[in-house]
Structures are given as structure tokens and as C-alpha cells.
NUTORRO-47314 format. One record per residue: residue number from 0; x, y, z of N, C-alpha, C in turn. Coordinates in steps of 0.001 Angstrom, whole numbers, padded with zeros to 6 digits. Layout:
! NUTORRO-47314
nr,nxx,nyy,nzz,caxx,cayy,cazz,cxx,cyy,czz
NUM,X,Y,Z,X,Y,Z,X,Y,Z
...
***
This chain:
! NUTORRO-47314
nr,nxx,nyy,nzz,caxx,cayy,cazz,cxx,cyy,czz
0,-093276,-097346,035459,-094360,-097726,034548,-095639,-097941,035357
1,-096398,-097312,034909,-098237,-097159,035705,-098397,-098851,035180
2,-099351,-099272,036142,-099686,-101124,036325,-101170,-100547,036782
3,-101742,-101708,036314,-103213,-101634,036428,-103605,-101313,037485
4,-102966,-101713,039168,-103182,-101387,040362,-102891,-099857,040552
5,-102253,-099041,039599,-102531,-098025,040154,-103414,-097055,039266
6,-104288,-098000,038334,-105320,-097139,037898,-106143,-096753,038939
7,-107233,-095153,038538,-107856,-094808,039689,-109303,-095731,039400
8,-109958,-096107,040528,-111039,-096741,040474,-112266,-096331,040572
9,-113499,-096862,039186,-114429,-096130,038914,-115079,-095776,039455
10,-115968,-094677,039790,-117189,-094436,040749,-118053,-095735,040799
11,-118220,-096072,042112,-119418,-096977,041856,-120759,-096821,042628
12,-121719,-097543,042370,-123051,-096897,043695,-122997,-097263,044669
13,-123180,-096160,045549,-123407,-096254,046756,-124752,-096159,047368
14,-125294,-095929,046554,-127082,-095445,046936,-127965,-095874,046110
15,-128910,-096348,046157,-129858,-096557,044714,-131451,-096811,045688
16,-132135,-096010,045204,-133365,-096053,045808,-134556,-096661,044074
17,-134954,-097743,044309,-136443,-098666,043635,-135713,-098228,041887
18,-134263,-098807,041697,-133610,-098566,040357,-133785,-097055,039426
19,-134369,-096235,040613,-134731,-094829,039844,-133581,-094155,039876
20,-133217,-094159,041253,-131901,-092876,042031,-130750,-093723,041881
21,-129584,-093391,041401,-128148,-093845,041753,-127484,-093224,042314
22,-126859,-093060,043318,-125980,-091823,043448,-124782,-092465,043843
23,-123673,-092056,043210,-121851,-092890,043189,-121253,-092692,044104
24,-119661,-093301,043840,-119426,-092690,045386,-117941,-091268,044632
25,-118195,-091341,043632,-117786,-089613,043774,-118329,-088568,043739
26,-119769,-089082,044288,-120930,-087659,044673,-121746,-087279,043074
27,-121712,-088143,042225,-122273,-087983,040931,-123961,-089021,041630
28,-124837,-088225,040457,-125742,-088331,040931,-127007,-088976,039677
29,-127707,-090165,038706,-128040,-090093,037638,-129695,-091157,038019
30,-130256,-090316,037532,-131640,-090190,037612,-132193,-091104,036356
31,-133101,-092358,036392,-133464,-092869,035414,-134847,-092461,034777
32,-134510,-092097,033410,-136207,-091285,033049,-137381,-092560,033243
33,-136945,-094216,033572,-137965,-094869,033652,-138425,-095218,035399
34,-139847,-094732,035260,-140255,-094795,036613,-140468,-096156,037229
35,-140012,-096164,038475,-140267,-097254,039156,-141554,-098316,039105
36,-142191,-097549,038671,-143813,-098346,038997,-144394,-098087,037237
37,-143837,-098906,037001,-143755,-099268,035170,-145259,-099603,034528
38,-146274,-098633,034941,-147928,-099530,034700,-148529,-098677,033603
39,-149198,-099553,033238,-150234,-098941,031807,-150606,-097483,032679
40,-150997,-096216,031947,-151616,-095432,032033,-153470,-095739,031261
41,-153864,-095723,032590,-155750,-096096,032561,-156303,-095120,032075
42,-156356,-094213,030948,-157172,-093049,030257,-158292,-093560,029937
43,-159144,-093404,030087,-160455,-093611,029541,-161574,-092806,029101
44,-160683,-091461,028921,-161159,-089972,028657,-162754,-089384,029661
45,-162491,-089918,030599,-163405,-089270,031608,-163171,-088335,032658
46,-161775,-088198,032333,-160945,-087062,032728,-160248,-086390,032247
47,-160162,-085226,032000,-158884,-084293,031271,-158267,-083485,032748
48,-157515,-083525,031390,-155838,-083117,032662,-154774,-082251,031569
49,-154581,-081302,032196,-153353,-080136,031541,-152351,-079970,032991
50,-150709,-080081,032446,-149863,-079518,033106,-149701,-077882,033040
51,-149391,-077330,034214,-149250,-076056,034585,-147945,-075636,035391
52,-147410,-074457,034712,-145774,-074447,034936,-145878,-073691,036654
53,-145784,-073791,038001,-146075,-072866,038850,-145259,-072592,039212
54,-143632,-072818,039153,-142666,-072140,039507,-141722,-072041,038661
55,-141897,-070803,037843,-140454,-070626,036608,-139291,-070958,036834
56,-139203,-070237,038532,-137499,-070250,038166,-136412,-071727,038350
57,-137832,-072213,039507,-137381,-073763,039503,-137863,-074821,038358
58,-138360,-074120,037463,-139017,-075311,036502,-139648,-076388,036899
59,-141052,-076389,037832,-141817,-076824,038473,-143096,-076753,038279
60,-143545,-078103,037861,-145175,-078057,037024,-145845,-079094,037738
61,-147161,-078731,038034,-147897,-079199,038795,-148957,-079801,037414
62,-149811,-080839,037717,-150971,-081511,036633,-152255,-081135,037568
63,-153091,-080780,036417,-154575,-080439,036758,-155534,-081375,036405
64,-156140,-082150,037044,-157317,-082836,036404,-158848,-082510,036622
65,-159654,-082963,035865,-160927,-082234,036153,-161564,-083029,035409
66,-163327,-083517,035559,-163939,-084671,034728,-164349,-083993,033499
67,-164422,-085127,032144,-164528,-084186,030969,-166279,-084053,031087
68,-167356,-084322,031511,-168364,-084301,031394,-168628,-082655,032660
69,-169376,-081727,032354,-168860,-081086,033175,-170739,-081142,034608
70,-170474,-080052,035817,-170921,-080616,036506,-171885,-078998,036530
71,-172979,-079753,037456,-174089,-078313,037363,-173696,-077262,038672
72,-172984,-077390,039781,-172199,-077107,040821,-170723,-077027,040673
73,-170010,-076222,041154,-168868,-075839,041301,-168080,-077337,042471
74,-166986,-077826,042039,-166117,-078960,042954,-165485,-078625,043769
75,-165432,-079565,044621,-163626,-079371,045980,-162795,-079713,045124
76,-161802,-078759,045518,-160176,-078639,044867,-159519,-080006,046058
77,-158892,-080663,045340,-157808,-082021,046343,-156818,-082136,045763
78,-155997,-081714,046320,-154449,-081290,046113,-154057,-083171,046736
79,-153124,-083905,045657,-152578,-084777,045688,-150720,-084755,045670
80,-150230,-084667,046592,-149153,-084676,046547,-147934,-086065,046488
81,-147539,-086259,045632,-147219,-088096,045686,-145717,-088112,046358
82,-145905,-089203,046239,-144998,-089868,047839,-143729,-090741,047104
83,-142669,-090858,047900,-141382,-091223,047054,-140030,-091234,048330
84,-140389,-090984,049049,-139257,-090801,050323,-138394,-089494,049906
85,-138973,-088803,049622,-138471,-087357,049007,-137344,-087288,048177
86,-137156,-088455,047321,-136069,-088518,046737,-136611,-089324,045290
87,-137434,-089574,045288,-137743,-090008,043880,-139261,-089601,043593
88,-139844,-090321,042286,-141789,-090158,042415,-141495,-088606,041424
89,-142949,-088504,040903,-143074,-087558,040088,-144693,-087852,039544
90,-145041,-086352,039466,-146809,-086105,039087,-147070,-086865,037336
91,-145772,-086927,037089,-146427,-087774,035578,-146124,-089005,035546
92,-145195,-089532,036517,-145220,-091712,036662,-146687,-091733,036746
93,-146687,-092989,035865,-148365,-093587,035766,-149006,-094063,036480
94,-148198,-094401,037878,-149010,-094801,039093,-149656,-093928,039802
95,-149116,-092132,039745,-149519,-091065,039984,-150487,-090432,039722
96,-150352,-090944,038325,-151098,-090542,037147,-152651,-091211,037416
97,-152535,-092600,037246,-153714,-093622,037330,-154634,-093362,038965
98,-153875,-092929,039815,-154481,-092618,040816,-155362,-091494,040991
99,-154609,-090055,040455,-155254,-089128,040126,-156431,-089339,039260
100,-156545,-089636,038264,-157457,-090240,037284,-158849,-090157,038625
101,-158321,-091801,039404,-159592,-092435,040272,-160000,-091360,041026
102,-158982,-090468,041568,-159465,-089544,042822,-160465,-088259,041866
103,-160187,-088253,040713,-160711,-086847,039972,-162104,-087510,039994
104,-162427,-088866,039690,-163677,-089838,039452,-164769,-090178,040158
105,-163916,-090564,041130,-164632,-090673,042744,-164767,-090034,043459
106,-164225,-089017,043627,-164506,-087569,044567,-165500,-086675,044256
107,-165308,-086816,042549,-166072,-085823,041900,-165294,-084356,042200
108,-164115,-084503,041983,-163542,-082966,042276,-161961,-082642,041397
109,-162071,-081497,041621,-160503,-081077,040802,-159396,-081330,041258
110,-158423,-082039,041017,-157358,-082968,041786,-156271,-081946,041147
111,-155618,-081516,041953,-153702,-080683,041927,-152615,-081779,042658
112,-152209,-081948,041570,-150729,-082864,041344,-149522,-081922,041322
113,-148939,-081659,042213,-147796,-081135,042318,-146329,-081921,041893
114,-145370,-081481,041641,-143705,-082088,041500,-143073,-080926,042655
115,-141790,-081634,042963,-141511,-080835,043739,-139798,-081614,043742
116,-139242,-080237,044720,-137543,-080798,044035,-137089,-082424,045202
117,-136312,-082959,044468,-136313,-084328,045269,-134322,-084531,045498
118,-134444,-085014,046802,-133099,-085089,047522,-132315,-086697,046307
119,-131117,-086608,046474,-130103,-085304,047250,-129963,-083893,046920
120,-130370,-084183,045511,-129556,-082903,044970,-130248,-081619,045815
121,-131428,-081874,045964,-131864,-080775,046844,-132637,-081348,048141
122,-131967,-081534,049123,-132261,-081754,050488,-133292,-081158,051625
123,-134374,-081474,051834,-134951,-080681,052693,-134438,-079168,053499
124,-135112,-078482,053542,-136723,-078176,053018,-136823,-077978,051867
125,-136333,-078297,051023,-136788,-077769,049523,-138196,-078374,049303
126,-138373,-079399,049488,-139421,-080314,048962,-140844,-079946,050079
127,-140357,-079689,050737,-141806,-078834,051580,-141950,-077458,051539
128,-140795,-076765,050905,-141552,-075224,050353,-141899,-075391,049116
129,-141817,-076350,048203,-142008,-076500,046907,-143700,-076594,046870
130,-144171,-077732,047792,-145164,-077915,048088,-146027,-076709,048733
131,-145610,-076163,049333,-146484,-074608,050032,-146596,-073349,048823
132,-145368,-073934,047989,-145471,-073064,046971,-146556,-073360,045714
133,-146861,-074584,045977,-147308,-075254,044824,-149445,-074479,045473
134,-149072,-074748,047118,-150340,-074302,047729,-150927,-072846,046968
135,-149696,-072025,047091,-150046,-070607,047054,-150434,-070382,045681
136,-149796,-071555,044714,-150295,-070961,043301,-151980,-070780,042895
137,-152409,-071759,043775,-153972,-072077,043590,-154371,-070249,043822
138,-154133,-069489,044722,-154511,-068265,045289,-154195,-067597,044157
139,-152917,-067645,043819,-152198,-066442,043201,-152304,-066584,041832
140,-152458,-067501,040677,-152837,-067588,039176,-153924,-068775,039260
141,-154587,-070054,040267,-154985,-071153,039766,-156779,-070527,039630
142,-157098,-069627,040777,-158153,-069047,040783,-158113,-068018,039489
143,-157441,-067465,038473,-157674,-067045,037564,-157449,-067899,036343
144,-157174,-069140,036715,-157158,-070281,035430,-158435,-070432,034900
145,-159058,-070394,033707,-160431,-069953,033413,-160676,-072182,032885
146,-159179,-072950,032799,-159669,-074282,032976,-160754,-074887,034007
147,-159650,-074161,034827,-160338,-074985,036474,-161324,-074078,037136
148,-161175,-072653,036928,-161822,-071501,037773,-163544,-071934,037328
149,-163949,-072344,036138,-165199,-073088,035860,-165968,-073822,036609
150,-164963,-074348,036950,-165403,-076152,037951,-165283,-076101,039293
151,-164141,-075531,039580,-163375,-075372,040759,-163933,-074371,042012
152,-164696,-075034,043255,-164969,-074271,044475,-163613,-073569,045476
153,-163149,-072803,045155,-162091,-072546,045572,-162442,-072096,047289
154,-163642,-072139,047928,-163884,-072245,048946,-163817,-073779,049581
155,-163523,-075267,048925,-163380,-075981,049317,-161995,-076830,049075
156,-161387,-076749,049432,-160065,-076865,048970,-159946,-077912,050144
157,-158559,-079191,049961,-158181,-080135,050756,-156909,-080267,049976
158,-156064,-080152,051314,-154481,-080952,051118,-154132,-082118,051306
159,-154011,-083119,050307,-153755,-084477,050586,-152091,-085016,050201
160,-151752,-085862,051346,-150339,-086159,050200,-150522,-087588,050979
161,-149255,-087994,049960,-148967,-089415,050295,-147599,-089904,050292
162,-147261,-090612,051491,-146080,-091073,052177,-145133,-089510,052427
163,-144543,-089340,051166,-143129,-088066,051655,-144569,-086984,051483
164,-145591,-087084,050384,-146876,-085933,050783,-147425,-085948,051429
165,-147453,-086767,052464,-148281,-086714,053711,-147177,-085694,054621
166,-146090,-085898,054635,-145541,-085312,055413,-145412,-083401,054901
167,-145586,-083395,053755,-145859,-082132,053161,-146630,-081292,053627
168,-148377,-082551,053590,-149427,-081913,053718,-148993,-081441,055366
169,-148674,-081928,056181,-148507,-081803,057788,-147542,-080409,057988
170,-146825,-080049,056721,-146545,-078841,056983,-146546,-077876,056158
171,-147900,-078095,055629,-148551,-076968,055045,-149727,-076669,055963
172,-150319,-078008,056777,-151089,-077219,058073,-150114,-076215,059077
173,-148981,-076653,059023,-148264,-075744,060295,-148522,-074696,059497
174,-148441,-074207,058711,-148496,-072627,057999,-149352,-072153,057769
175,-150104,-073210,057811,-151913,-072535,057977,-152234,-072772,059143
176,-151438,-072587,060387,-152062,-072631,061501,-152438,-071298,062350
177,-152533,-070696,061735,-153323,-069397,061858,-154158,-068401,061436
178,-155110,-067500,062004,-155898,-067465,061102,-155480,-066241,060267
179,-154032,-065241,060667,-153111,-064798,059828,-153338,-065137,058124
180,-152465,-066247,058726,-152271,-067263,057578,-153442,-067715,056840
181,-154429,-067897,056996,-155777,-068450,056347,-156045,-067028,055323
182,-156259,-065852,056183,-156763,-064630,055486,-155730,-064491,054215
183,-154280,-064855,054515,-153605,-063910,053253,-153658,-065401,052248
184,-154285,-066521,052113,-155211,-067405,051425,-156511,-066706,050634
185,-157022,-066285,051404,-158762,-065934,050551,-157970,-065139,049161
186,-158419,-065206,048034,-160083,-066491,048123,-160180,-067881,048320
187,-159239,-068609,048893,-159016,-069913,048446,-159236,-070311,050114
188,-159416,-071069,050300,-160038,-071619,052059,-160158,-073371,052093
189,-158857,-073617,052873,-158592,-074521,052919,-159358,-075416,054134
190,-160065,-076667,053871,-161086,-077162,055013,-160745,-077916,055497
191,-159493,-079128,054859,-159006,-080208,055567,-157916,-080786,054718
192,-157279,-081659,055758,-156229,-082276,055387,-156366,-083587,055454
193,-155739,-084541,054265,-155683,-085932,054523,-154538,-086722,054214
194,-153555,-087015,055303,-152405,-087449,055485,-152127,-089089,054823
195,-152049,-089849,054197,-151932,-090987,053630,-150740,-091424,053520
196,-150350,-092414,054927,-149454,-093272,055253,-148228,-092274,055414
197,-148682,-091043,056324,-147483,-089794,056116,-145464,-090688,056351
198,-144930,-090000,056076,-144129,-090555,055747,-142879,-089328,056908
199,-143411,-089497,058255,-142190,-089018,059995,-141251,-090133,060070
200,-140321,-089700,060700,-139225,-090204,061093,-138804,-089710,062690
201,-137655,-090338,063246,-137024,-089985,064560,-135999,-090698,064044
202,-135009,-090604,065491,-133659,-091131,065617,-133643,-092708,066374
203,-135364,-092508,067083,-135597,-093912,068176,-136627,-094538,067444
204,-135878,-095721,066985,-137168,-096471,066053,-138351,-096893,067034
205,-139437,-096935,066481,-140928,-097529,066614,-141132,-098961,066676
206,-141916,-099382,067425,-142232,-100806,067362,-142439,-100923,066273
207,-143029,-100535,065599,-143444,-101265,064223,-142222,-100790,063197
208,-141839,-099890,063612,-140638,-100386,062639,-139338,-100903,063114
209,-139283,-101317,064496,-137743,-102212,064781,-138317,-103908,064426
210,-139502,-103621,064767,-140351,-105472,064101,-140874,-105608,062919
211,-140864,-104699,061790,-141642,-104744,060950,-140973,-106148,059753
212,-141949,-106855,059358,-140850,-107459,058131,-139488,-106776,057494
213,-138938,-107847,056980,-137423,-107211,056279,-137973,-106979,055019
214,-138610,-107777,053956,-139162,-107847,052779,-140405,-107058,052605
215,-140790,-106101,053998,-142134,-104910,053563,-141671,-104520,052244
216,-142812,-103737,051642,-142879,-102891,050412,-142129,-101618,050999
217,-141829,-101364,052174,-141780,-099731,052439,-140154,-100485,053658
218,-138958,-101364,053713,-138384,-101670,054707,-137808,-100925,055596
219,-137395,-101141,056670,-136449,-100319,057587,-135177,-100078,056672
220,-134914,-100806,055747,-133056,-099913,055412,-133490,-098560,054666
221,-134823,-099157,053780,-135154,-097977,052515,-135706,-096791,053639
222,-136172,-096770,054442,-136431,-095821,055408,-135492,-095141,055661
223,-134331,-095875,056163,-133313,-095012,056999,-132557,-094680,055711
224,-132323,-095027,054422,-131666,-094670,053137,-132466,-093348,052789
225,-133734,-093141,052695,-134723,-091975,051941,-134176,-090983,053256
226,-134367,-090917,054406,-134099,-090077,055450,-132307,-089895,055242
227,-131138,-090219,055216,-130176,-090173,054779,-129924,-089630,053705
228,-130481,-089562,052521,-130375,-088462,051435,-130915,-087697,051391
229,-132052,-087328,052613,-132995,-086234,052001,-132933,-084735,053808
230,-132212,-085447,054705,-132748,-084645,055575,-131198,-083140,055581
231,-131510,-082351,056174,-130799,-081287,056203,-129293,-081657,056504
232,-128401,-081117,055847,-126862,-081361,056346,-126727,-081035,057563
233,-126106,-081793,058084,-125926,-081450,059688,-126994,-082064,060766
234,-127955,-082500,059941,-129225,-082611,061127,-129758,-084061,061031
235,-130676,-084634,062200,-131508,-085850,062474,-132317,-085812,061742
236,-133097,-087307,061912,-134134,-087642,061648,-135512,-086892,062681
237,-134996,-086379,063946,-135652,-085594,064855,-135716,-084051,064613
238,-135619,-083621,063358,-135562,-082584,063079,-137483,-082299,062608
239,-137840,-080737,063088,-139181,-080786,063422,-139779,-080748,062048
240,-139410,-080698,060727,-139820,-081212,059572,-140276,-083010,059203
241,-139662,-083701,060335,-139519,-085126,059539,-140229,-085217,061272
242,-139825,-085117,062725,-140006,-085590,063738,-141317,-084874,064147
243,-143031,-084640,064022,-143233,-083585,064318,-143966,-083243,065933
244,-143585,-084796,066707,-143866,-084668,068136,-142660,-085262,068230
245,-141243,-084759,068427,-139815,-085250,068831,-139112,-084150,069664
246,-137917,-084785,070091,-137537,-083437,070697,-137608,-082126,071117
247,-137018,-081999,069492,-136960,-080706,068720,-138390,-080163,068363
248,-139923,-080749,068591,-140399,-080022,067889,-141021,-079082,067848
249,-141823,-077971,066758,-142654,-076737,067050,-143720,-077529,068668
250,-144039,-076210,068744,-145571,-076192,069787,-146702,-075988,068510
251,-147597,-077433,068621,-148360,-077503,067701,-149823,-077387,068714
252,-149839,-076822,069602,-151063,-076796,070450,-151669,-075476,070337
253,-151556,-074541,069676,-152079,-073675,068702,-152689,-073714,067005
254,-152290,-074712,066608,-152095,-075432,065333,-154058,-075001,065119
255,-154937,-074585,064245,-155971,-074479,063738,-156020,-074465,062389
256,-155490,-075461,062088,-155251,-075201,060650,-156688,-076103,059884
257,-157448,-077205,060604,-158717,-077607,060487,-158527,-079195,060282
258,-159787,-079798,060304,-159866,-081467,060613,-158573,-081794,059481
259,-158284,-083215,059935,-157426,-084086,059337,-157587,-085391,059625
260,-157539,-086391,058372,-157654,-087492,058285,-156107,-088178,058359
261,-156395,-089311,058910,-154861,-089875,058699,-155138,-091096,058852
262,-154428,-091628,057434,-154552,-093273,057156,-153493,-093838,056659
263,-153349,-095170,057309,-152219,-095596,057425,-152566,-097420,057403
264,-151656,-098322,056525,-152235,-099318,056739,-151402,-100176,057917
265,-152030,-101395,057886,-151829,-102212,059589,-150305,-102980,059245
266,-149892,-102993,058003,-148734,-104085,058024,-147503,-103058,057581
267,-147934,-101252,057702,-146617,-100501,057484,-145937,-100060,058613
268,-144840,-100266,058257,-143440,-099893,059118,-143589,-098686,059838
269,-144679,-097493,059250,-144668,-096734,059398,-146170,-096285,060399
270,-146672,-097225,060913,-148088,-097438,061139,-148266,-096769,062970
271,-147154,-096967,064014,-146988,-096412,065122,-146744,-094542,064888
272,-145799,-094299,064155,-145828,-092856,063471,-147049,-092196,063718
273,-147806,-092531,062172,-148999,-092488,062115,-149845,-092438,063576
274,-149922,-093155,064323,-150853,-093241,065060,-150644,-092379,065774
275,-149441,-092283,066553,-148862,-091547,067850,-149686,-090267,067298
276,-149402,-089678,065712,-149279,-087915,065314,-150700,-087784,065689
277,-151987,-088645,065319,-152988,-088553,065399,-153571,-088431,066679
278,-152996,-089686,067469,-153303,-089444,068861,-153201,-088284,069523
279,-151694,-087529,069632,-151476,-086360,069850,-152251,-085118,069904
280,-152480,-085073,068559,-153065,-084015,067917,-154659,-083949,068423
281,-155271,-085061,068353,-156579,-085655,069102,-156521,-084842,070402
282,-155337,-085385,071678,-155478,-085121,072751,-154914,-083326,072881
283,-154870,-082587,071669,-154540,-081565,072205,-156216,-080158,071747
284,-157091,-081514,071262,-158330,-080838,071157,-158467,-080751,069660
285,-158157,-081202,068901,-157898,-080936,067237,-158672,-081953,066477
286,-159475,-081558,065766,-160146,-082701,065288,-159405,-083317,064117
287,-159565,-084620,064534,-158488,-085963,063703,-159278,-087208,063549
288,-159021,-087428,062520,-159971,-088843,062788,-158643,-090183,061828
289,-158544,-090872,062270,-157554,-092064,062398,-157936,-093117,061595
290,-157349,-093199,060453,-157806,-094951,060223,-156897,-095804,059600
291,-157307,-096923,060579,-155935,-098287,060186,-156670,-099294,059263
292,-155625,-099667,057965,-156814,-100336,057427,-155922,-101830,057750
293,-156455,-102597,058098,-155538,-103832,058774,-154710,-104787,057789
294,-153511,-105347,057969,-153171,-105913,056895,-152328,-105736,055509
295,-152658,-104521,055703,-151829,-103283,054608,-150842,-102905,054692
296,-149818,-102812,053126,-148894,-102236,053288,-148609,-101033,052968
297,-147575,-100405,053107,-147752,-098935,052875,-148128,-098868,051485
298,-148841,-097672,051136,-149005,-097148,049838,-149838,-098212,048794
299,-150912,-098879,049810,-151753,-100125,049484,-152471,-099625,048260
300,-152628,-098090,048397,-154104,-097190,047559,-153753,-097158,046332
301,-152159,-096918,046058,-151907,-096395,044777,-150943,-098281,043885
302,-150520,-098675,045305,-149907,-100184,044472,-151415,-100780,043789
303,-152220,-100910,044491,-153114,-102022,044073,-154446,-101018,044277
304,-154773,-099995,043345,-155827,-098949,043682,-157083,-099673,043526
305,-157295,-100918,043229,-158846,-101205,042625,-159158,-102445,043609
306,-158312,-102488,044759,-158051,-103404,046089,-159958,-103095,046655
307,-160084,-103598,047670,-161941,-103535,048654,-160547,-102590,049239
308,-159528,-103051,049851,-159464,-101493,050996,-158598,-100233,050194
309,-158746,-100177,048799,-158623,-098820,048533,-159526,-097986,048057
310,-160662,-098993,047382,-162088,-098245,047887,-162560,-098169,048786
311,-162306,-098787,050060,-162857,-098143,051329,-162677,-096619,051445
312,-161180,-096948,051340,-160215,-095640,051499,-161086,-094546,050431
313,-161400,-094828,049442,-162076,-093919,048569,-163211,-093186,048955
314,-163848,-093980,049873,-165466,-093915,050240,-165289,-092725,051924
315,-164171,-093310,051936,-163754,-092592,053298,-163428,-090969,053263
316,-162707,-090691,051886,-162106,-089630,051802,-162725,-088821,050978
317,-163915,-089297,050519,-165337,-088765,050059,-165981,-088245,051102
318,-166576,-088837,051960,-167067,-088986,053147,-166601,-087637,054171
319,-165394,-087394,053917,-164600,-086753,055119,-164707,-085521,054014
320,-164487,-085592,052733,-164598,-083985,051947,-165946,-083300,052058
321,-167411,-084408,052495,-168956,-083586,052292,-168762,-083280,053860
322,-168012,-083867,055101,-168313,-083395,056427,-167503,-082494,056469
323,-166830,-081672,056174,-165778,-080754,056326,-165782,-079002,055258
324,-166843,-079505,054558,-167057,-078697,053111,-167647,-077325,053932
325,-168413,-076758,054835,-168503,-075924,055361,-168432,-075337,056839
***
């Protein structure tokens, strides 16, 4: 006679990343349609915005925003890529959303919100060709979008991401690091990149992240948990997608892919990362320009966007789109 002890025992979680991601431990995997960052959506109709399908076969839609008042000059295109530890986040959560809004506002330019596929179920690289793919659409149908093709300087274009899009944007410069690569771009001409609190990894933790608080917004476990579901089977955190001065990585001393900003705040885990890539890149002749905003935790811009240092940050990345525009 079967006894309760030898019933089989239910899947339970083994993983759960900010109550979005569950994943069990019989490899089942259930996704909550409510986003982590649960905030009013700020419409105030000074922006319109249409989703655009850019990859059929993956069912992959990127959001377009653009100001509804229109402008007597053509805008910089700023590709916003949002951040999630490559395993959660999405271009329509309202924190995404509300940010885009500010950046379409304050920039004065056409903001591209990409989605892109998110680990486990699909494990790196998916989520950084999704993103290169999301690049190429601008070339290949976004310049014949007669929405944006209106507004849109497709000679000024900027790749921005944040946390897992920062690390995107960093390798969508590797692919534009030539001028190969730039030409089979035109018409579209990409001028700069702006990395926001990029989101590298290694196998040898960082001062700032073997000391960082336990209770950060961004901690060492959720670090080593997002890198654990998302990096290649078989492979490190030193792998040259996630590590990109480690071991393993490319020779980036050819890299011309053009200036880059990189900002990172003073109280993230992730803040030595940051610095080292910049430094690097600095000392290999590359123009970079670095900024720590002190005190900050990761992803300060989009938690608390109406903060003095996420309008700095605003004023900054304004600033860096009119010095870079030709």
C-alpha cells in the first residue's frame, strides 16, 4: 500500500529573480505578467509612442517614441535598451516605459525601446543578437517607417542600454568596430554609445562587489543568480560577452566603433566593473568619458528618475549627444 512518504514531491523554486522569474526544480519555468516595478505609467501626451514588430520569427517588438508636438529639424535616434540581469525587464513595464517618456522629453529625440529574449529559457547570446538585431532594423525597415523617418536624423543615431543594456550596447560597439561594419549600416551612422551602470561580470569578484552592502538594490547573490541563469551552458562568468577585459577576451584595441559614455553610480556593486572598462578603453586611445555619480545605487535613473542626480545624468547625456552629433 503507497503511504504518503512515498508520494513524489512537488516541484518547488529554486530560483526566483524580483517575484517576476520562478524557475522549479523540475526545470519548469513561470513568468509573472506583473512587473516588478509596479508604478503609475506618467502619460501626459507629450509623447507618442507605437510598438513595432522587428523580428517575426521570434515575436519581438521594439516601442517607438517621438514628441507629439513636432520639431522644425530632424532628431538623434537613442536606442534605450532596458536592463533586468538578462533574465527579466521588458520595453512595456512602466518603469521602462516612464523613463523613455523623460528621455524622448529631454533629449529632444526619437527613443528605440527594444525587448529581447531573456534567460533561462534562452541563454546568452540570444539577448545580445536580439539587440544587434533590433540595431539593424533601424537600417533595414525603421528608415522607411514614414512615423519616425519624419523626425528621425538617421545620421545621428546613439546606443544606450542599461544594466544587462549596457552590456548589449558594449557589444553592439564590438560589431561596429569597423569601418566594414559602419558602411553595411548607411544610411544609418551610429555616433556614440552610452553604457548605464553596464551590467560585466568575471569569476574574481571586485572590491566593490566582495564589500558591497548585503541589502544593495542590485546584491552580490542577485548578481551571481542573473549570471547563473543567463550565461552560456558550459561557460564562466569570464566569458568575452559578460567579461570584456578577462581572460578570455576579444582584442578590443582596434575597436572604432566611436565615443562612449559610461555611468555608473558610487554605492553599485557594480561600480569597479564600470570603471576598470572605461579606464581600459581610455588607455588604449578611445575616447570615453566616465562618470561616477557618488552615493548611488545601481539603476538610480530609472528607480527614482526625477532624483538632482538623474537629471544630472539627463543633462549629461544631452550634453554628450550635441558633442558627438558630427
Amino acid at each position: 500500500m503507497a503511504t504518503a512518504a512515498d508520494a513524489p514531491t512537488p516541484p518547488h523554486v529554486v530560483d526566483e529573480c524580483r517575484g517576476v522569474l520562478h524557475v522549479y526544480s523540475d526545470g519548469s519555468i513561470v513568468r509573472s505578467t506583473k512587473p516588478s516595478f509596479d508604478v503609475p505609467v506618467d502619460d501626459d501626451g507629450s509623447v507618442l509612442f507605437k510598438d513595432v514588430l522587428f523580428d517575426p520569427d521570434l515575436n519581438l517588438y521594439l516601442r517607438l517614441y517621438k514628441p507629439a508636438v513636432s520639431s522644425s529639424s530632424k532628431l538623434p535616434v537613442f536606442y534605450y535598451i532596458h536592463g533586468g540581469g538578462f533574465c527579466i525587464g521588458s520595453r512595456a513595464w512602466p518603469n521602462c516605459q516612464n523613463y523613455c517618456f523623460n528621455l524622448c522629453s529631454r533629449l529632444n529625440a526619437v527613443i528605440v525601446s527594444p525587448d529581447y529574449r531573456l534567460a533561462p529559457e534562452n541563454r546568452l547570446p540570444a539577448g545580445i543578437e536580439d539587440g544587434w538585431r533590433a540595431v539593424e532594423w533601424l537600417k533595414e525597415e525603421g528608415v522607411k517607417d514614414d512615423w519616425i523617418s519624419e523626425v528621425a536624423d538617421f545620421q545621428r543615431v546613439f546606443i544606450s542600454g542599461d544594466s544587462a543594456g549596457g552590456n548589449i550596447a558594449h557589444n553592439v560597439a564590438v560589431r561596429l568596430g569597423s569601418e566594414e561594419a559602419k558602411e553595411r549600416m548607411l544610411p544609418v551612422v551610429v555616433r556614440g554609445f552610452v553604457l548605464l551602470a553596464p551590467f560585466f561580470g568575471g569569476t574574481v569578484w571586485t572590491r566593490s562587489e566582495a564589500e558591497g552592502p548585503l541589502d544593495a538594490f542590485l546584491n552580490l547573490e542577485l548578481i551571481d543568480r542573473f549570471w547563473r541563469l543567463s550565461i552560456p551552458v558550459g561557460e564562466t562568468t569570464d566569458h568575452p560577452l559578460i567579461n570584456p577585459f578577462g581572460p578570455l577576451c576579444l582584442d578590443l584595441e582596434q575597436l572604432s566603433s566611436g565615443p562612449t559614455l559610461v555611468v555608473v553610480g558610487g554605492s553599485d556593486l557594480l561600480k569597479d566593473r564600470a570603471e576598470e572598462y572605461a579606464r581600459k578603453l581610455k588607455a588604449m586611445g578611445k575616447k570615453v568619458e566616465y562618470v561616477e555619480f557618488e552615493g548611488q545605487q545601481h539603476g538610480f535613473f530609472t528607480i527614482n528618475p526625477k532624483c538632482e542626480a538623474a537629471n544630472r545624468l539627463m543633462d549629461i547625456i544631452k550634453r554628450f549627444i550635441a558633442e558627438n552629433s558630427s
